[in-house]
C-alpha positions in Angstrom: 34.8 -16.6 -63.9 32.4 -14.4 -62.5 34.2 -11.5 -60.2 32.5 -8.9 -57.8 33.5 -5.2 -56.8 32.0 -3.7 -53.3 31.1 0.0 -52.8 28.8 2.2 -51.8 26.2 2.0 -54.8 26.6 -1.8 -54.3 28.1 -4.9 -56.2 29.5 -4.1 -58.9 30.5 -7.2 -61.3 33.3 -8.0 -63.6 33.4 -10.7 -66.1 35.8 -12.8 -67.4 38.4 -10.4 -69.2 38.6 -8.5 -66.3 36.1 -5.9 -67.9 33.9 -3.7 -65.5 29.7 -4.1 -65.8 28.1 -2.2 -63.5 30.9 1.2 -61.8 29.5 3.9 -63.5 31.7 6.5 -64.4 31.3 8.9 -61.5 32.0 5.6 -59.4 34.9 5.1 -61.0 35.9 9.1 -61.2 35.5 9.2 -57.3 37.4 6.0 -56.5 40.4 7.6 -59.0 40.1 11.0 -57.2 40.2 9.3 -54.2 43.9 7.8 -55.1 44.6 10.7 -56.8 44.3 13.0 -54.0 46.5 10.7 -52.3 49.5 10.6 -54.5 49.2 14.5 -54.2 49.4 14.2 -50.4 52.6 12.1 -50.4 54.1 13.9 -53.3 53.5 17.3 -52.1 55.1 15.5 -48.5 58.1 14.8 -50.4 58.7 18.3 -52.3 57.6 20.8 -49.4 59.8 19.1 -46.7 63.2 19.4 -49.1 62.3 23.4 -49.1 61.7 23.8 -45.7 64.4 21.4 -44.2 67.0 24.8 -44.3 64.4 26.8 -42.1 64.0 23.8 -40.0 67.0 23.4 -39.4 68.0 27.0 -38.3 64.6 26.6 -35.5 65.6 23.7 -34.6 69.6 23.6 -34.0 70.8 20.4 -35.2 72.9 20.6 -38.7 74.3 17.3 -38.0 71.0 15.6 -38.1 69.8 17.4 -41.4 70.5 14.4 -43.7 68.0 12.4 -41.5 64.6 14.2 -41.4 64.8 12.5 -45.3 66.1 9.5 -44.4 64.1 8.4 -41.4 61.0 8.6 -43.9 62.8 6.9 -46.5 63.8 3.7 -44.3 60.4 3.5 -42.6 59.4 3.3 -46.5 61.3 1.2 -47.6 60.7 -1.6 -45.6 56.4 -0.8 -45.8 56.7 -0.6 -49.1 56.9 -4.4 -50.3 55.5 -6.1 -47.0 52.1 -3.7 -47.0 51.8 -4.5 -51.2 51.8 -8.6 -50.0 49.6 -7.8 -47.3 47.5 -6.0 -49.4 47.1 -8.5 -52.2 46.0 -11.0 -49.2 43.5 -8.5 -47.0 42.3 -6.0 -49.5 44.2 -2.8 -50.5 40.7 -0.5 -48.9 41.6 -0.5 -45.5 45.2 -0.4 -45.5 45.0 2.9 -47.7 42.0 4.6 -44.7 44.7 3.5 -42.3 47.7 4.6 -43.6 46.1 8.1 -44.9 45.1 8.1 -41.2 48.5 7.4 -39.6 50.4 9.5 -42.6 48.2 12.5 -41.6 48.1 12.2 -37.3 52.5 11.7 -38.1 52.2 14.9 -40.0 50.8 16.8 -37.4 53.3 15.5 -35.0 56.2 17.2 -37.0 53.8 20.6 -37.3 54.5 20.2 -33.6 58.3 19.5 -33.1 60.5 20.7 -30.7 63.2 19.3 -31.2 65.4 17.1 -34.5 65.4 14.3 -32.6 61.3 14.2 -32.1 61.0 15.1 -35.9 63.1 12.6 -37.0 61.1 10.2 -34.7 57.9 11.9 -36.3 59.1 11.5 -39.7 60.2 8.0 -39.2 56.3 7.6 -38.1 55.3 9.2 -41.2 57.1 6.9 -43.5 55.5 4.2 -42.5 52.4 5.7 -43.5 54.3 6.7 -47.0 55.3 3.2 -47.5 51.6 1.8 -47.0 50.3 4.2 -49.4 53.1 3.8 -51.6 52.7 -0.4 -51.5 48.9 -0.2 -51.7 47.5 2.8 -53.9 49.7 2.0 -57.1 48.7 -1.3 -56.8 44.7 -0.3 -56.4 44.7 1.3 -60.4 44.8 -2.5 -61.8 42.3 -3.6 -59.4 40.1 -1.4 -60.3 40.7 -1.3 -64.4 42.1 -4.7 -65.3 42.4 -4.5 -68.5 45.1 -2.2 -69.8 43.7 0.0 -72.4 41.1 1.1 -69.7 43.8 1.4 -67.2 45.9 3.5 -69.1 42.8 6.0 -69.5 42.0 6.6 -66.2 46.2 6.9 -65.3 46.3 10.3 -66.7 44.3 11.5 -64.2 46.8 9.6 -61.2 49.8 11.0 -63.6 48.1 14.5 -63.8 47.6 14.9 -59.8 51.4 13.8 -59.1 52.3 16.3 -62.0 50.3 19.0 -60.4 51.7 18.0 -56.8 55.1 18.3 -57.7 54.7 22.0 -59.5 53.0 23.1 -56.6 55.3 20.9 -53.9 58.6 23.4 -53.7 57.2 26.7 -54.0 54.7 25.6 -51.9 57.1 24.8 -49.3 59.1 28.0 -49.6 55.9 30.3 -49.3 54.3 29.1 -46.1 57.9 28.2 -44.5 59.1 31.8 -45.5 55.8 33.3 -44.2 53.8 30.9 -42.2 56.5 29.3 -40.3 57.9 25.7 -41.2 55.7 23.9 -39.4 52.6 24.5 -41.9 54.9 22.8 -44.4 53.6 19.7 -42.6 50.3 20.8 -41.3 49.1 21.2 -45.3 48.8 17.6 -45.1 46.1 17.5 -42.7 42.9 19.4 -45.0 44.2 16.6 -48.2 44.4 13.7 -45.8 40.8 14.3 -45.1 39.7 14.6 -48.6 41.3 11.8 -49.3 40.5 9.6 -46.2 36.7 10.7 -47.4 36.8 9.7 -50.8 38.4 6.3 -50.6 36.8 5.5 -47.8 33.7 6.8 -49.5 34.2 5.0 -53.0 36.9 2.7 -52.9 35.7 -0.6 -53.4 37.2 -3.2 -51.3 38.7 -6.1 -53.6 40.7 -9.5 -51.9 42.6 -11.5 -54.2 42.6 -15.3 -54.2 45.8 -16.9 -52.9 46.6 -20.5 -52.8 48.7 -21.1 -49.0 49.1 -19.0 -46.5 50.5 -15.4 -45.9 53.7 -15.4 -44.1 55.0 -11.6 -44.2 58.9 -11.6 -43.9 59.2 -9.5 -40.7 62.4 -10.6 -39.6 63.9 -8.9 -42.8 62.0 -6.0 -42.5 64.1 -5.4 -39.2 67.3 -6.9 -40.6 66.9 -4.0 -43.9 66.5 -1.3 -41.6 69.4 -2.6 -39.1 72.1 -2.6 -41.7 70.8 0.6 -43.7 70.5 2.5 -40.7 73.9 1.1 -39.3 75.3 2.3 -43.2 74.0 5.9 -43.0 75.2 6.2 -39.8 78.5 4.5 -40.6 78.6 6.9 -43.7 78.2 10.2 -41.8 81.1 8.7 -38.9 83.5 8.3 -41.4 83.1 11.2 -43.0 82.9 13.6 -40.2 85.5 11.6 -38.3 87.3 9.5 -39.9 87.7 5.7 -39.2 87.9 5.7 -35.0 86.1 3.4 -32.5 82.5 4.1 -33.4 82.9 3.6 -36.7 84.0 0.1 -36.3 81.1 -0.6 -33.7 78.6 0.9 -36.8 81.0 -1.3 -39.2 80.3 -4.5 -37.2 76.9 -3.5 -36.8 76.4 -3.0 -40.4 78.0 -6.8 -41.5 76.2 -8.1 -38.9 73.2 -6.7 -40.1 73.5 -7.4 -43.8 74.3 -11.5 -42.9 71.7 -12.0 -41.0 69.5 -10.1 -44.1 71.1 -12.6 -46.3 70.5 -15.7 -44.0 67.0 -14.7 -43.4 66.2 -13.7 -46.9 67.1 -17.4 -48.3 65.4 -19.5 -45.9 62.0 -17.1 -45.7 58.8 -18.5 -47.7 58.1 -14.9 -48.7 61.2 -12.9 -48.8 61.0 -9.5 -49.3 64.2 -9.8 -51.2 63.2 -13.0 -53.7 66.6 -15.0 -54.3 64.8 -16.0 -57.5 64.7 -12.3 -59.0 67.7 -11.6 -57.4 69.8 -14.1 -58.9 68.8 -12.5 -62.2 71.6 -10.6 -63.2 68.9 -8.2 -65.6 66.9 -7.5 -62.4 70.0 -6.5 -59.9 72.0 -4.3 -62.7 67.7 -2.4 -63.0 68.1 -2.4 -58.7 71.4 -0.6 -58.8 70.7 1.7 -61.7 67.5 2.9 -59.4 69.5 3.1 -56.6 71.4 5.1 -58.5 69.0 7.3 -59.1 67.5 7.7 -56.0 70.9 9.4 -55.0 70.6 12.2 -57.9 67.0 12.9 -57.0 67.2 13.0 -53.3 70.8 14.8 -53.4 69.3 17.7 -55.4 65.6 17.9 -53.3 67.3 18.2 -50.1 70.6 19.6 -51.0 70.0 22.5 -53.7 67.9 24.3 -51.1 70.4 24.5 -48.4 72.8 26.1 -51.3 70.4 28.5 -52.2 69.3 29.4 -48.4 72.8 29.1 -47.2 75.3 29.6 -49.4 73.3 31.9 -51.7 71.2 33.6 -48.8 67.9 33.2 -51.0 65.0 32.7 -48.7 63.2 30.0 -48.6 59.9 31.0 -51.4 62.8 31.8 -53.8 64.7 28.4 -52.8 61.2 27.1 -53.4 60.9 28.5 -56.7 64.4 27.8 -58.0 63.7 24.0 -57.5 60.5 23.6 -59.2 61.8 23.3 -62.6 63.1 20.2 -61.2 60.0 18.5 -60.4 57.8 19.7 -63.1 60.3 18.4 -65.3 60.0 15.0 -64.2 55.9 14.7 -65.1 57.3 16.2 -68.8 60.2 13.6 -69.2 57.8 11.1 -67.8 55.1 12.5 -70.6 58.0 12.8 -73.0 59.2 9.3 -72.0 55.5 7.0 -73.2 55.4 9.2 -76.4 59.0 7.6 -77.2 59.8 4.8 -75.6 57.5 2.3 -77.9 58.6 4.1 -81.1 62.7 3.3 -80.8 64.2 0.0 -81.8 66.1 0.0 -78.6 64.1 1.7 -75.1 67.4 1.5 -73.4 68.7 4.5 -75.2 66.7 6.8 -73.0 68.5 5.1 -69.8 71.4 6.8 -71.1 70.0 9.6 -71.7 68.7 10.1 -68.4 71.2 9.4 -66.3 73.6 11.6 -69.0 71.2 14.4 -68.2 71.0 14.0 -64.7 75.2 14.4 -65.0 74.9 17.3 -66.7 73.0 19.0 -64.1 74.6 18.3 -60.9 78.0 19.2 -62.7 76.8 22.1 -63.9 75.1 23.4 -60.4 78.4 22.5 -59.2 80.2 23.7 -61.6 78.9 27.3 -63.2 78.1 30.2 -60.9 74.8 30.3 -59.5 75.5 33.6 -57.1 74.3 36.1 -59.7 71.6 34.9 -61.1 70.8 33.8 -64.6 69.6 30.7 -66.3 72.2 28.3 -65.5 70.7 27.2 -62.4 66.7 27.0 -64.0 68.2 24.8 -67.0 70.4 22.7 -64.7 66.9 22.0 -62.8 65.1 21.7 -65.4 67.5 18.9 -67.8 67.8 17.2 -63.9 64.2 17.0 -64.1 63.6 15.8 -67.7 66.4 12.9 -67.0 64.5 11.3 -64.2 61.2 11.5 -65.9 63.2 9.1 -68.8 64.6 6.7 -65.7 62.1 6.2 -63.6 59.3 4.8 -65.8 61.3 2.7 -67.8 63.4 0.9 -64.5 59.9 -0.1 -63.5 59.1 -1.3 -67.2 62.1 -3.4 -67.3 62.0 -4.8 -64.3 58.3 -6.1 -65.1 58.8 -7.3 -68.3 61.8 -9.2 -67.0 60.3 -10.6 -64.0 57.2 -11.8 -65.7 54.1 -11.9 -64.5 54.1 -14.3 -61.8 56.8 -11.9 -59.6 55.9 -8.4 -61.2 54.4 -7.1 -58.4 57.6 -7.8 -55.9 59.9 -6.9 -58.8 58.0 -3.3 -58.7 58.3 -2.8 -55.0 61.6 -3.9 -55.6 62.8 -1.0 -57.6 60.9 1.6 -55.5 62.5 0.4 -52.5 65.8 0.3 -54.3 65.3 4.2 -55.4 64.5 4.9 -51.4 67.9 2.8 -50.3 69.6 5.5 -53.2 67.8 8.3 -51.1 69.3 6.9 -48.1 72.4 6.7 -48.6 72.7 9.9 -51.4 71.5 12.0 -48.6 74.1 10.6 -46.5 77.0 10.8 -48.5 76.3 14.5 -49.7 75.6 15.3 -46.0 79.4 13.9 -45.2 80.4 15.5 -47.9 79.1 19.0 -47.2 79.8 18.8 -43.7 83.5 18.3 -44.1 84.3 20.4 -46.9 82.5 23.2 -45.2 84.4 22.6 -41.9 88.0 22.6 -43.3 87.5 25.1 -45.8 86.1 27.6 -43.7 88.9 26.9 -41.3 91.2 28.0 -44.5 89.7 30.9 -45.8 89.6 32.1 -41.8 93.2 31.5 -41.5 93.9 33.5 -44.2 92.1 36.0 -42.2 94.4 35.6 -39.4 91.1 33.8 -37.5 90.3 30.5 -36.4 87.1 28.5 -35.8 86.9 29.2 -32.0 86.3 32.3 -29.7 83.7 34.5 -31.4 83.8 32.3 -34.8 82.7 29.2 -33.4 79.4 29.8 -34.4 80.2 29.6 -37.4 81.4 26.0 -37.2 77.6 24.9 -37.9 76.2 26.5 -41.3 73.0 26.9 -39.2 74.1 30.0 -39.0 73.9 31.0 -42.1 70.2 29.8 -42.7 68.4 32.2 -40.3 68.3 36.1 -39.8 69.1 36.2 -36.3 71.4 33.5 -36.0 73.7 35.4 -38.8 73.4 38.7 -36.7 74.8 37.0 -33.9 78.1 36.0 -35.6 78.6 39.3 -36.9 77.9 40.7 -33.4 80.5 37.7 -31.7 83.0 39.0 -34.9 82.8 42.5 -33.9 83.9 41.6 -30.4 87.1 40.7 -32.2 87.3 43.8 -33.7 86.8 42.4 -37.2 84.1 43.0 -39.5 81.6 40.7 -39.6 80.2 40.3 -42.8 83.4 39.5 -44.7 83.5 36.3 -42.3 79.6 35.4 -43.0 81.0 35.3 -46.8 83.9 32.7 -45.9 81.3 30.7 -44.3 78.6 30.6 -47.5 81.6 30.4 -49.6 83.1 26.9 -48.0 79.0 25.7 -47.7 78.8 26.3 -51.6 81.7 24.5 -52.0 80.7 21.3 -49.6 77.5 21.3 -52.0 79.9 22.0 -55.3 81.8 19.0 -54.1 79.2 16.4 -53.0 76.8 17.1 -56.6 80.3 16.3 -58.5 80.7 13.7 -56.7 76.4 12.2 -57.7 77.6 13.3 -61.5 80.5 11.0 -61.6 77.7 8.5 -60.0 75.6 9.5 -63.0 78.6 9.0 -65.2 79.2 5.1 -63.7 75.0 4.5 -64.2 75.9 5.3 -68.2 78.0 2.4 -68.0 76.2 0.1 -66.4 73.2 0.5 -69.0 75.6 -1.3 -70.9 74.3 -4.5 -69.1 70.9 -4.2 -69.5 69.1 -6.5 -72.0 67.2 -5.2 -75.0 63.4 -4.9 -73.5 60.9 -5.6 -75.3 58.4 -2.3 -74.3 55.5 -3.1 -76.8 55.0 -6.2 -75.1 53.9 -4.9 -71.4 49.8 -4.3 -72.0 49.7 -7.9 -73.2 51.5 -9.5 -70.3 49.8 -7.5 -68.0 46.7 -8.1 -69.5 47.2 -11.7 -69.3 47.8 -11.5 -66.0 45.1 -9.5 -64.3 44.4 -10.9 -60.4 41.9 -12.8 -59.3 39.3 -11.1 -57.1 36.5 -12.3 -54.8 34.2 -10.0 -53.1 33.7 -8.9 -49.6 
């Protein structure tokens, strides 16, 4: 069957394997650059913000929110992710990507212009819609554009390169224009990329509509039911933590059940569930969902929560947070390098899910574990084997999953597993966030009764670590503790002390999580790798021109 490609040099045809005729290469090297530059925008999005939060926080006075400038983005995403990939098999993946770039960039600017938490987390729940379009539609573009595999697997080094170089750039990035620019240009960076990028696919992107027998019936109606009851569970999360089980945490509770039956009632009886009961009766497919939730809650846990040690507990500034943390993320483009080289040339591929998630173990318990405060290498190597043990996860999570849901549901199994590594975001950041929150508050309200001190009078403002993230703010508890005629730095100590120990405790708590992930790779079926390029080659999409 004949198939056609629309650009701007013209039709462009495709014949029967899927093989293109007439895309040239600089067609094809503009359409890639296009995506390419944005997967930067997003990635850098996702590595700046984890720098900066710290700063923002200290402008912006709200501590108790911190946990949900990253998750506001992450729900938005995670229910985008799978609806916009189903509308964009249906409507053409083009236009989506020019209107998400577009709404991903104007949201961007809104949170360069924040006043407050609660209109950044509204902004950033803006933005992840746009993140979840992208996300949904530009990793899906690379096999419309190369069908077949070998080609495909080419021109990815070039999409794999641009995350790579967004993600050694992302952190220190952050650090260096929050430290000297201000936050805010954290987010306004986005703007110059987005219009790159909303020139080039826009430019050279060609527009390609797949064939579908029925009709398209998005499953809305779960969309709101999945962010209902993970909303109502982060929320629920930080209540009991903070405050125990009282009456608001039961509302949240009820809320929460409420939520999930509805999710459950909806997602059996809807023609085009977002959650398939086919693939999740699979018991292959839900142990892969858990294990990326899983790791979703390591990855997010040390982006947003390794900063605030190093700006607040440590009292680095924010390029040097920035700088600490990019062995992390560069590490993940050299375990994901690492990872192809040796996941086809071992008898059994599920040996480097253990040794990822044993990895990723090792380095939260040993941030939490050995001293950071005077420097060394202990904190770059803990980074850097954190880094290394995603990069053997997440490629292989999304190979299983694919090779186990087959052809005909490999493109929901895929969303599937991102989505599922967004819902580990969620809720990681909202545990640690507990966690940090109330072992900060009751041990500093130790270490100041030792003092003969209490958390109220001139040390109340030390109650929120705030405090300890901004110049100023710091100079005004030691000025409220010389009121009491006590000195004020010994008191600033206590407070970073009990913060590295809320963010000691909550990492042990993601290695033990990291311990329980070995375990469960005990339930995951021997996959075949080898196999993937011919099942995907087999099933390469039907495409009709536009």
């Amino acid at each position: 069957m004949s198939q056609n490609l629309q650009n701007v040099s013209g039709v462009e045809t495709l014949n029967a394997g899927g093989h293109a005729q007439a895309r040239t290469f600089a067609q094809s090297l503009c359409a890639m650059l296009g995506l390419s530059s944005v997967v930067m925008m997003v990635a850098i999005d996702q590595t700046v913000v984890g720098t900066a939060l710290p700063t923002i926080v200290a402008d912006l006075k709200g501590f108790d929110l911190y946990a949900w400038v990253a998750t506001a983005y992450l729900l938005t995403s995670v229910i985008t992710v799978p609806i916009f990939g189903r509308l964009g098999d249906w409507f053409g993946r083009k236009p989506l990507i020019i209107a998400a770039i577009v709404l991903f960039t104007a949201a961007s600017a809104l949170c360069g212009a924040a006043g407050s938490m609660a209109t950044l987390i509204a902004y950033r729940a803006l933005q992840g819609i746009g993140g979840g379009m992208l996300v949904g539609t530009c990793f899906a573009s690379i096999p419309d554009l190369f069908p077949d595999p070998l080609v495909r697997l080419r021109w990815q080094v070039l999409f794999s390169s641009a995350f790579g170089v967004a993600n050694a750039i992302g952190p220190s990035l952050g650090g260096f224009l929050s430290q000297h620019y201000g936050w805010r240009s954290a987010f306004l960076v986005n703007i110059p990329v987005g219009l790159v990028s909303l020139c080039l696919t826009s430019g050279f992107l060609p527009r390609i509509r797949h064939v579908h027998p029925g009709t398209l019936n998005p499953d809305w109606r779960g969309a709101v039911w999945i962010a209902l009851t993970l909303g109502a569970s982060q929320l629920l999360v930080e209540s009991v933590g903070r405050h125990g089980i009282n009456l608001t945490a039961c509302i949240q509770a009820a809320v929460f059940v409420a939520g999930l039956a509805l999710l459950v009632r909806e997602e059996r009886h809807a023609p085009q569930a977002i959650l398939p009961p086919v693939l999740l009766r699979d018991r292959a497919i839900v142990v892969l969902l858990v294990l990326s939730l899983l790791m979703g809650v390591a990855m997010f846990a040390l982006l947003f929560y390794v900063p605030l040690l190093l700006q607040g507990a440590l009292g680095l500034g924010a390029e040097q947070a920035g700088v600490a943390v990019t062995p992390l993320v560069v590490c993940i483009t050299v375990g994901t390098i690492a990872n192809t080289r040796i996941v086809t040339r071992i008898a059994n591929p599920n040996l480097l899910l253990y040794a990822g998630f044993a990895l990723l173990a090792a380095s939260c318990a040993g941030i939490a574990c050995v001293p950071v405060r005077d420097g060394g290498l202990a904190l770059p190597a803990a980074m850097l084997i954190g880094g290394v043990g995603i990069g053997f996860v997440m490629p292989n999570l999304t190979v299983f999953a694919q090779q186990v849901a087959g052809k005909q549901q490999l493109g929901i199994a895929t969303a599937m597993i991102q989505s599922a590594r967004m819902v580990g975001g969620i809720l990681g950041t909202a545990v640690a966030g507990a966690i940090v929150h109330t072992r900060y508050v009751s041990g500093l309200e130790s270490r100041l009764a030792a003092r003969g001190a209490s958390l109220s009078g001139p040390f109340a403002a030390l109650r929120d670590p705030e405090v300890l993230l901004h110049g100023s703010a710091s100079r005004v508890a030691v000025d409220f503790a010389a009121v009491a005629a006590h000195g004020g730095a010994p008191f600033l100590d206590s407070a970073r002390a009990a913060l590295q120990s809320g963010v000691d405790q909550a990492l042990l708590v993601v290695a033990c999580a990291m311990i329980a992930a070995c375990l469960l790779v005990r339930l995951v079926p021997l996959i075949e790798v080898v196999a993937l390029s011919v099942g995907q080659r087999s099933s390469a999409p039907e495409s009709v021109p536009e």
